[in-house]
C-alpha positions as CSV (number, residue, x, y, z in Angstrom):
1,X,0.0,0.0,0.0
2,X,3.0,2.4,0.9
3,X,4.4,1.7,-3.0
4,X,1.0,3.2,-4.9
5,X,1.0,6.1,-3.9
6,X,4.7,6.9,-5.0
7,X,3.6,4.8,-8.5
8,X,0.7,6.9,-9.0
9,X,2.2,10.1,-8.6
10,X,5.2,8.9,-11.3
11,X,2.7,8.0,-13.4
12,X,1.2,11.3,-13.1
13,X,4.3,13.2,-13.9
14,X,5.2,10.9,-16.6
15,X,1.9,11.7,-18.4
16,X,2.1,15.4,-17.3
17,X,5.6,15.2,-19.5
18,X,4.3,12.9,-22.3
19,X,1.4,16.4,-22.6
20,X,4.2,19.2,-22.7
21,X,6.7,17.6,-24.7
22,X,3.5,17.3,-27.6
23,X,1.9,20.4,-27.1
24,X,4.8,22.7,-26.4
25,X,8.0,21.2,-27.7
26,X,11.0,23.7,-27.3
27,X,12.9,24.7,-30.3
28,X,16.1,22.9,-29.2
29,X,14.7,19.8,-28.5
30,X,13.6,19.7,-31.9
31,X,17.0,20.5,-33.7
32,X,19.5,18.6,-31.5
33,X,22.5,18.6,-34.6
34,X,23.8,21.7,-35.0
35,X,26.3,22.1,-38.2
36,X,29.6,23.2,-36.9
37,X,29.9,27.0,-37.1
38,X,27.1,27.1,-39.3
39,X,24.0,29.7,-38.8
40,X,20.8,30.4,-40.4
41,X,18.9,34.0,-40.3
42,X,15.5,33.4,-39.5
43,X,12.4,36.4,-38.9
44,X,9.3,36.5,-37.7
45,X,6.0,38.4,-38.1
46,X,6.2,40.2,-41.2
47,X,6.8,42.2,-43.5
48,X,6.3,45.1,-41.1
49,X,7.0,48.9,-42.8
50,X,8.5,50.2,-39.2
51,X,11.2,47.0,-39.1
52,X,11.6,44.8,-42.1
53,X,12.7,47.6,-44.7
54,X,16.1,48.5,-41.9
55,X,16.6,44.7,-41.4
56,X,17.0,44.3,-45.2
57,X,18.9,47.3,-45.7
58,X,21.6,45.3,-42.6
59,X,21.6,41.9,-44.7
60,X,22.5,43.7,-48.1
61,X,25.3,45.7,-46.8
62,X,26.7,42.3,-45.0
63,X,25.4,40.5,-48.1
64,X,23.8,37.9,-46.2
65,X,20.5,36.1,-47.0
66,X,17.4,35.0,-45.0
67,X,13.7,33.5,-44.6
68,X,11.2,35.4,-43.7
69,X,8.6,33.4,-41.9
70,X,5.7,36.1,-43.2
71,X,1.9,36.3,-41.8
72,X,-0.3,36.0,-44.9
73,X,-2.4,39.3,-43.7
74,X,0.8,41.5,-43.5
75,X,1.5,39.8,-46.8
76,X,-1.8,41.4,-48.2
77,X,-1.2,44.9,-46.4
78,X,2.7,45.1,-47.5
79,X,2.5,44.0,-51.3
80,X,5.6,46.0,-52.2
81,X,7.6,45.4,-49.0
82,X,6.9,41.9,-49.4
83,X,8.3,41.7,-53.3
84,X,11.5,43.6,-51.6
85,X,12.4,40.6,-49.4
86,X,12.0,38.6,-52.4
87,X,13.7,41.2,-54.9
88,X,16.8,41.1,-52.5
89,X,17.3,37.6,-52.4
90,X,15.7,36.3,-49.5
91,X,13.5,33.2,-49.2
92,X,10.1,33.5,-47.9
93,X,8.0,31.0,-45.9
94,X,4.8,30.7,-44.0
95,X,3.9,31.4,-40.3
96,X,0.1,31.5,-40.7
97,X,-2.5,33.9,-41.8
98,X,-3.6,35.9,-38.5
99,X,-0.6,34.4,-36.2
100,X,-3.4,32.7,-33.8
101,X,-2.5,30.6,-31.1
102,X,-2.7,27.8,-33.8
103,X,-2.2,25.1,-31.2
104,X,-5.8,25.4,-30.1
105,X,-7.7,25.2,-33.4
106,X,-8.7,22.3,-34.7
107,X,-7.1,20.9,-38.2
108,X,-9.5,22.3,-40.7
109,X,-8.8,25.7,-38.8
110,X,-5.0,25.5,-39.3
111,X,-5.4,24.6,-42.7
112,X,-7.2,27.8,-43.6
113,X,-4.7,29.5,-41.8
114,X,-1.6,28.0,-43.7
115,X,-3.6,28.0,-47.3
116,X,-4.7,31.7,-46.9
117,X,-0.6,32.4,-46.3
118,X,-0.2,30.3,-49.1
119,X,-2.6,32.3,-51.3
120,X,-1.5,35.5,-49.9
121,X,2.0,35.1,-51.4
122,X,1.0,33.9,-54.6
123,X,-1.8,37.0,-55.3
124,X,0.9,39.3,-54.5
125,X,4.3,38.1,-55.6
126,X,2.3,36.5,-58.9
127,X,1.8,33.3,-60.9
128,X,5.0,31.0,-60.9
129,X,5.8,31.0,-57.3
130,X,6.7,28.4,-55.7
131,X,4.5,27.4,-52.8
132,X,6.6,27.7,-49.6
133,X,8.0,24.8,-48.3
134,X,8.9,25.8,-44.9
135,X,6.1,26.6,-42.1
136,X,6.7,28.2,-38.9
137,X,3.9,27.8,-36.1
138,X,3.5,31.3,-33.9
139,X,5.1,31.1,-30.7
140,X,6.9,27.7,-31.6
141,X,3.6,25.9,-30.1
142,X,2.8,23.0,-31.5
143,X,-0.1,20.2,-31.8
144,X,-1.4,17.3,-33.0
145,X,-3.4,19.2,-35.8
146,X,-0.5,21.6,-36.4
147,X,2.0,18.4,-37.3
148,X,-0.8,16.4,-39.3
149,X,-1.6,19.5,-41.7
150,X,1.9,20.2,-42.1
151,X,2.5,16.7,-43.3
152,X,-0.8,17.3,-45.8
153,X,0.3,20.3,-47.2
154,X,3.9,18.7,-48.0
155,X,5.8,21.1,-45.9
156,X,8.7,21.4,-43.6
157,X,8.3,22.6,-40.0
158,X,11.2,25.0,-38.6
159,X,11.8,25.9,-35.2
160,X,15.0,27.5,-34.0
161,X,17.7,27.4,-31.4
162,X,18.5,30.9,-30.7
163,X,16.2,34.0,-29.8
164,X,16.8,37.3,-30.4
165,X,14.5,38.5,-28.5
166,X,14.3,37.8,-24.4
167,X,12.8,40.0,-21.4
168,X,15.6,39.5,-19.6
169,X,17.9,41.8,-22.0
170,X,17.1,45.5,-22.1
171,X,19.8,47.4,-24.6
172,X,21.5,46.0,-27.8
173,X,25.0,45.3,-25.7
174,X,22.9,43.2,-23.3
175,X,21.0,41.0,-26.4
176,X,24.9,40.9,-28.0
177,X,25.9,39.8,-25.1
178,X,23.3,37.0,-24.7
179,X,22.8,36.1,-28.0
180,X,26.1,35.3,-28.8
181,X,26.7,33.2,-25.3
182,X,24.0,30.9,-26.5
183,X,25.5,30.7,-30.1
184,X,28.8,29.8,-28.8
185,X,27.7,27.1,-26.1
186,X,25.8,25.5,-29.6
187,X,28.7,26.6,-31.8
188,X,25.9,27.4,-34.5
189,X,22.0,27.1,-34.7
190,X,19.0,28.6,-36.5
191,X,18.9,32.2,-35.3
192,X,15.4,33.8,-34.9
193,X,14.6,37.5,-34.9
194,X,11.0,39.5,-35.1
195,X,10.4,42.3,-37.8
196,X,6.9,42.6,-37.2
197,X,3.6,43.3,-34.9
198,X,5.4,44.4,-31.8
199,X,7.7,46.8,-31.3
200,X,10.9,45.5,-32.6
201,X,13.2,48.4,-32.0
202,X,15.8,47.0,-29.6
203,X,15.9,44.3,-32.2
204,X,16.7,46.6,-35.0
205,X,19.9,48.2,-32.9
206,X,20.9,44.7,-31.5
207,X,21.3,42.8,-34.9
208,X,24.1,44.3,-36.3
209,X,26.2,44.0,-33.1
210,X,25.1,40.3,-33.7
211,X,25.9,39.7,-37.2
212,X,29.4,41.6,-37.1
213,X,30.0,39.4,-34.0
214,X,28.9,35.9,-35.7
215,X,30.9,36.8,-39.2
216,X,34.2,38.1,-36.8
217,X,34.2,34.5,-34.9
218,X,33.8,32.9,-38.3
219,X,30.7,31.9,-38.3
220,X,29.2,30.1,-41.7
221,X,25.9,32.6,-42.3
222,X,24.1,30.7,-44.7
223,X,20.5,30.4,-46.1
224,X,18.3,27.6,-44.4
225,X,18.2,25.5,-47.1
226,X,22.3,24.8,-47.0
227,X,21.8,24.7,-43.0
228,X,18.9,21.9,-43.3
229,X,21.2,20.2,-45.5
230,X,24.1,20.1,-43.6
231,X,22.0,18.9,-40.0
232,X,20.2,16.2,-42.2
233,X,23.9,15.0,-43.3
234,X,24.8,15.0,-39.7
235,X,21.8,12.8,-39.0
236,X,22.3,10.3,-41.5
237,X,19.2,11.2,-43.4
């Protein structure tokens, strides 16, 4: 009688676990191999007119290249910001329509959400695009339904290892700082940043502290596909 109790409550946690890990899986756990010295430029949430056009402006003069995870109705709103990130060389991919908490809508909800982003980029950047292949869930939550329709809709799911952004940093010097600690413990990773719906200013000053940092140290900055490639290598894929 003594040994149920102590059983039960493992069980409990064990299930509590088995929960989290499916509903909210953290980025790392999810990219375990990290190419050596290699990173990937990643952004969130836009195009956004007050961020996205000074991000760009940082990538050309370092001549680096990006994906820009873009929300279908900023897609719509930005038309001509949105052909720039394409006109200057940077891939774009989806990170739903309305940037819901996706996790909690059922599948034929996330499937709107990912077609609609779909459909977005192909009304305005125009016939012969290439549907994008890589999807990005807001906030990194995923579900059940989230993993299924991905898998429908043929596409790749990309979290990342690194954040730009963090509460816990409050001027450029201080993200530096932190970002690069966390790229150097991984030795590389898939870096995300935000140019969109909040206000992104700290991460406008912060990035190219970052970038000149990563390309000083010798850092590989390549475009997600190569980085993809290289971690599936590592996997034995």
């Amino acid at each position: 009688m003594k040994k149920w109790p102590l059983f039960a409550c493992l069980l409990f946690v064990a299930a509590v676990l088995l929960f989290l890990v499916q509903r909210t899986p953290h980025a790392q756990s999810t990219l375990a191999h990290i190419p050596d010295k290699m990173v990937a430029l990643t952004f969130d949430d836009g195009p956004d007119p007050r961020f996205t056009p000074a991000i760009l402006q940082m990538l050309k003069e370092r001549h680096l290249t990006g994906t820009f995870f873009l929300i279908g109705e900023h897609v719509l709103q930005h038309p001509d910001l949105t052909r720039e990130i394409v006109k200057n060389g940077h891939q774009v991919a989806n990170h739903s329509f309305t940037h819901p908490h996706l996790e909690d809508l059922k599948r034929d909800e996330v499937y709107k959400e990912l077609s609609e982003t779909d459909t977005a980029l192909l009304t305005v950047l125009g016939p012969g695009t290439p549907t994008p292949h890589y999807f990005r869930p807001p906030r990194g939550e995923v579900s059940s339904a989230i993993t299924d329709t991905v898998e429908e809709m043929n596409k790749e799911m990309v979290l990342w290892n690194v954040c730009v952004e963090n509460h816990s940093t409050k001027t450029p010097e201080e993200v530096r700082q932190r970002v690069m600690k966390l790229i150097d413990e991984r030795n590389g990773g898939i870096l995300l940043a935000h140019d969109g719906e909040l206000d992104r200013t700290l991460t406008v000053q912060s990035l190219p502290l970052i970038l000149d940092d990563l390309q000083r140290k010798g850092y590989q900055i390549v475009p997600l596909d190569v980085y993809l490639q290289a971690q599936r290598k590592m996997e034995g894929q």
